[in-house]
C-alpha positions in Angstrom: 19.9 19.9 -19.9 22.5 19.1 -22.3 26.4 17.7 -20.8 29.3 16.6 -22.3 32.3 15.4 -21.5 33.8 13.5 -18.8 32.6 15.8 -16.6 29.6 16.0 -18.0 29.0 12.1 -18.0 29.4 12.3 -14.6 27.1 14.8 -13.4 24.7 13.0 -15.1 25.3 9.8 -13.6 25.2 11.7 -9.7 22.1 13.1 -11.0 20.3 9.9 -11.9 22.0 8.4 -8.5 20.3 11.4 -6.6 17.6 10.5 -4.1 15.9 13.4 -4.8 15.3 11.5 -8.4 14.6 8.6 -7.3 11.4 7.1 -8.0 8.5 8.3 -5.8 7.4 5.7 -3.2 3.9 4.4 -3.7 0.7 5.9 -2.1 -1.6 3.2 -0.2 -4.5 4.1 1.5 -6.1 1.4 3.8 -9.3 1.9 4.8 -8.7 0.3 8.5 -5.4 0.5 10.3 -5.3 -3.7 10.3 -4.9 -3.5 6.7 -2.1 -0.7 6.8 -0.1 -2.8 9.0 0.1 -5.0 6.3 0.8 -3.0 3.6 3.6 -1.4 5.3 4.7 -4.5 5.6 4.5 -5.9 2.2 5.9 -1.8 0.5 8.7 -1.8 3.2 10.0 1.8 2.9 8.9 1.3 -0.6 5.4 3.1 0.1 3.9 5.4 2.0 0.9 4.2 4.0 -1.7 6.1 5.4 -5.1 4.5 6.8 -8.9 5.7 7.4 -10.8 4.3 9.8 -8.9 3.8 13.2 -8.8 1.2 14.9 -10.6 2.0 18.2 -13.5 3.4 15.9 -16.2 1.2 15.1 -15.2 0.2 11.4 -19.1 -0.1 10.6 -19.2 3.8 11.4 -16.5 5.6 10.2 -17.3 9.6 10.2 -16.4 10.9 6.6 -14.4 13.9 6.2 -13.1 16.0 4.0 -10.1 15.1 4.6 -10.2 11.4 3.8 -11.2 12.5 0.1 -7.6 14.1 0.0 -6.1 11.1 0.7 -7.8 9.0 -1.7 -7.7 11.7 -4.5 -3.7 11.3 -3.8 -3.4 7.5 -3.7 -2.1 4.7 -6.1 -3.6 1.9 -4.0 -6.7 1.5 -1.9 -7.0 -1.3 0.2 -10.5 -2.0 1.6 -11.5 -4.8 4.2 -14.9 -5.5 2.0 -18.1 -7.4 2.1 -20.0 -4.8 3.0 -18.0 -3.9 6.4 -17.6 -0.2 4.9 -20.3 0.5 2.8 -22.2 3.3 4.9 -19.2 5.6 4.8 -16.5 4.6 1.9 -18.2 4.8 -1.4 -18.5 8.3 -1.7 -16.0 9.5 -0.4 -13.9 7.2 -3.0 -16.1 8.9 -5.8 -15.6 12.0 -3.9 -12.1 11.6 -4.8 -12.3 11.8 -8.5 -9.5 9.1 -8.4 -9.6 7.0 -11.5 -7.0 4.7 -10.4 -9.0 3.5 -7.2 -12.5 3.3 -8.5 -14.1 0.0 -7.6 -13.8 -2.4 -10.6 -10.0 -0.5 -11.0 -6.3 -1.6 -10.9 -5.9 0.3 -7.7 -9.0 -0.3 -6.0 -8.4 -4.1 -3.5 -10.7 -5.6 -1.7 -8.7 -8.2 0.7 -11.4 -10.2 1.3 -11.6 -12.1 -1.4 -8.1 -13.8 -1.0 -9.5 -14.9 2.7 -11.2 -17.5 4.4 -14.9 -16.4 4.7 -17.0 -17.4 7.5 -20.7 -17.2 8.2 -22.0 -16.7 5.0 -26.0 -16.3 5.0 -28.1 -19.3 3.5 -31.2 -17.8 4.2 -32.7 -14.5 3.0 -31.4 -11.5 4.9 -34.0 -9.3 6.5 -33.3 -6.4 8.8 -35.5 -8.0 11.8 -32.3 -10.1 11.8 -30.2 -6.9 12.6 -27.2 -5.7 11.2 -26.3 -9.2 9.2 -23.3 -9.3 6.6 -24.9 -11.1 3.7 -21.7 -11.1 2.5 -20.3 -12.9 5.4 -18.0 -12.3 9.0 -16.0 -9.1 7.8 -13.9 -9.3 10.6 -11.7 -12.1 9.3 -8.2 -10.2 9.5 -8.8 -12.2 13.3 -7.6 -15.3 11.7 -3.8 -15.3 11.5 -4.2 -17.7 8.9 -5.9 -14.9 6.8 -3.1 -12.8 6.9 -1.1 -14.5 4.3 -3.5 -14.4 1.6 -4.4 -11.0 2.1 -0.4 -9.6 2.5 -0.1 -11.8 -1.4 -3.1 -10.1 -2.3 -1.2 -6.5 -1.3 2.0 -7.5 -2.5 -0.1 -8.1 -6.5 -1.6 -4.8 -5.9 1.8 -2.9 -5.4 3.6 -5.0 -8.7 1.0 -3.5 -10.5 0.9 0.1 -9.1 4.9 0.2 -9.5 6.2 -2.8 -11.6 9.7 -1.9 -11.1 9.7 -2.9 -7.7 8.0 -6.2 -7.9 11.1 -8.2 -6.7 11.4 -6.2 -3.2 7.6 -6.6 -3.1 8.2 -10.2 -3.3 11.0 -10.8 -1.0 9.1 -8.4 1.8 6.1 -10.5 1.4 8.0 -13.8 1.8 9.9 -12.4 4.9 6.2 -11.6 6.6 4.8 -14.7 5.6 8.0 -17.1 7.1 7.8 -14.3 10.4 3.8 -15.2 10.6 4.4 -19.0 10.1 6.6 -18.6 13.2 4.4 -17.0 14.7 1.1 -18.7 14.6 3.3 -22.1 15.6 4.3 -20.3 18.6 0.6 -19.0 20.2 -1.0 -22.0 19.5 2.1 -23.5 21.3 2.1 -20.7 24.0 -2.1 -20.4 24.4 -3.1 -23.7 24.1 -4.0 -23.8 27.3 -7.2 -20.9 26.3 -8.8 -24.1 24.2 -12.1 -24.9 25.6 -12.7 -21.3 27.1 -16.3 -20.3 26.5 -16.7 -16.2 26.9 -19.2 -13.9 26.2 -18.8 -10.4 23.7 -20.2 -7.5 22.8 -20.8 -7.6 18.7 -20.0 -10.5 16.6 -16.3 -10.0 16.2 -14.6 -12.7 16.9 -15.6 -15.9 15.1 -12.3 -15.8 13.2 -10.0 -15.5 16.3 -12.0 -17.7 18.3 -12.6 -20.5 15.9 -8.1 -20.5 15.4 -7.6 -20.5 19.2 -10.3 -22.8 20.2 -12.4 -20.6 22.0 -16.3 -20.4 22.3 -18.6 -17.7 22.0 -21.7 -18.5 24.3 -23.3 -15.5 23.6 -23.4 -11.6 22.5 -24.5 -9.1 24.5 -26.3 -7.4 21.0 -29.3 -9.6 21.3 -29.1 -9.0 17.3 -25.7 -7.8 15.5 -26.2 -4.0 15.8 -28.9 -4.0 17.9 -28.2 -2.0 21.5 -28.6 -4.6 24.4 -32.1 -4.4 25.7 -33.0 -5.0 29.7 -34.6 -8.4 29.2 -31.7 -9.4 27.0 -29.4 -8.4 30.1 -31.3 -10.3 32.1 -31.7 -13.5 30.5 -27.9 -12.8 29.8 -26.9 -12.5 33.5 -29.0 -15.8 34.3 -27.1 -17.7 31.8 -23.6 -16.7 32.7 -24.3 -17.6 36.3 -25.7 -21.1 35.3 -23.1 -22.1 32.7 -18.9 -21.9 32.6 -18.4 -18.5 31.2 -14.7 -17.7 31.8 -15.2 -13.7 31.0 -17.3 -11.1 29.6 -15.5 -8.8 26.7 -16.1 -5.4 24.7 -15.0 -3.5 21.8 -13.1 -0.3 23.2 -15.3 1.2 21.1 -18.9 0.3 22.9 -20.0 1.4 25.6 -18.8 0.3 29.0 -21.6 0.5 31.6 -24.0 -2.7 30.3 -21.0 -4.7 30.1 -19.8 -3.7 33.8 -23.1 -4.3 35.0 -23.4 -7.7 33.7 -19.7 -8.3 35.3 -20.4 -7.3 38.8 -23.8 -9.1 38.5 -22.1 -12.5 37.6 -19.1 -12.0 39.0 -17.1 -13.2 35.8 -14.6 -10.4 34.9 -14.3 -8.1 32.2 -11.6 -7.5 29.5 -11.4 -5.0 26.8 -10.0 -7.0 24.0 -8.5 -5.1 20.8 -10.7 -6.4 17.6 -8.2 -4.4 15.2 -4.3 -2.4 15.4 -4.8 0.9 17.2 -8.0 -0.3 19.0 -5.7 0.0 22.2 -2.4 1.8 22.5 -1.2 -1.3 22.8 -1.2 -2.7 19.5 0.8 -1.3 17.4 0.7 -3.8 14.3 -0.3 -7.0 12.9 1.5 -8.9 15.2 0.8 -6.8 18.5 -3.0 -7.6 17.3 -2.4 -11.3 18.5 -0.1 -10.8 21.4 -2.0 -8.3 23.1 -5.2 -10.4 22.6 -3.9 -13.9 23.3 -1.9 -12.1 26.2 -5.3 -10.3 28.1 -7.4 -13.9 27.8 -4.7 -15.7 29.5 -4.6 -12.7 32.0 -8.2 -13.0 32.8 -9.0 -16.4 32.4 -6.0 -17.1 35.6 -4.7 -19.6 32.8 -1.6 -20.7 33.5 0.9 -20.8 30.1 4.2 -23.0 29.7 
């Protein structure tokens, strides 16, 4: 289109200024609604985010559908939690996608764990009479509060390069979370100190990140091995052990099942919480920072601690 003129110099300026042209907002796909918080985060109203696995699905087993390969055939970033935690159900449906910008290896494609803290790393060869083991390590260390920093920088690099142009509001959003966490963190170890100590019993090995940055201790797991269904003489042995030692509660997954769990509660007496191992796992959390609250907040609940 050619203008000229005054006139024309300014329709051309009101076009450039038109939202309509503005530049399109960025495309992130997360593969688990934990990570989306934080990108949405980080992009502001800079991206558009969009997750796949929710969070009161188990993240090991996400179902893949069609549908998932639409949204990652469409997105300039992909986000994934890593070390192994999606590998029965992501890879082809990212190859699936005929994506080049979000192959693994690509500028698009992120894997946040390796910004974070990694716990529980295997030493020894992995065999599967050990059950489902990580030999990657723990992949559920979003839990740490601690992690979130590194892996909201890590976002924050992956949008600067997906859409250069925006790298300062990248930055400023990241530093805004970060100074928000900081507060934060200060504040529930301040609040829940009181949790320190607390010895519990879960359902899968979820927690070693949350517990180990509240001072809380796992005694046990109701999978007598990670992935393994609980078996009657593990119940058993389990149910003799809570009544012999301090266990201050029994918790599950909202995405197990509920009736070993009950059992084991109105056999010991110890009550049982549902605790939220990722955003969305209960209608309750609603982001990054409801993952904590809402946690921190059903522990105390149970436990009858009293908080200042």
């Amino acid at each position: 289109m050619r203008v000229q003129g005054p006139f024309g110099a300014a329709l051309l300026a009101a076009l450039v200024a038109s939202p309509g042209l503005a530049a399109a907002a960025v495309n992130v796909v997360a593969s688990t609604e934990d990570l989306a918080s934080l990108a949405s985060e980080v992009g502001g109203d800079k991206v558009k985010v969009d997750f796949i696995g929710r969070g009161y699905q188990d993240p090991h087993f996400v179902e893949a559908k069609p549908s998932f390969i639409l949204k990652l055939a469409r997105a300039d970033l992909l986000v994934v939690v890593g070390r192994e935690l999606e590998i029965g159900w992501l890879p082809p449906l990212i190859l699936q996608s005929r994506n080049g910008k979000i192959q693994v290896g690509a500028s698009g494609y992120l894997d946040a764990s390796l910004s974070a803290k990694i716990l529980e790393i295997p030493t020894v060869q992995i065999t599967r009479a050990m059950g489902d083991v990580h030999p990657l390590g723990n992949p559920h260390y979003w839990l740490d509060p601690d992690n979130g920093r590194p892996i909201a920088k890590a976002i924050a690099e992956g949008l600067e390069k997906a859409d250069p142009s925006r790298a300062a509001a990248y930055r400023a959003n990241l530093e805004a979370f970060v100074a928000k966490l900081d507060v934060k963190i200060a504040e529930w170890k301040r609040t829940y100190a009181p949790l320190r100590g607390l010895r519990i019993v879960t359902y899968h090995n979820s927690w070693p990140y949350f517990t180990a940055a509240f001072g809380i201790e796992v005694a046990d797991w109701l999978e007598p091995k990670p992935g393994v269904k609980p078996s009657p003489s593990h119940v058993s042995a389990l149910i003799a052990k809570i009544k012999e030692q301090k266990i201050a509660f029994v918790a599950r997954e909202p995405y197990f099942e509920s009736r070993t769990p009950s059992l084991i509660s109105r056999q010991t007496g110890v009550p049982l919480v549902v605790l939220s191992p990722s955003v969305g796992g209960v209608p309750e959390v609603k982001d990054y920072f409801g993952l904590f609250e809402y946690n921190l907040s059903a522990i105390a609940k149970t436990a009858g601690r009293s908080l200042p």
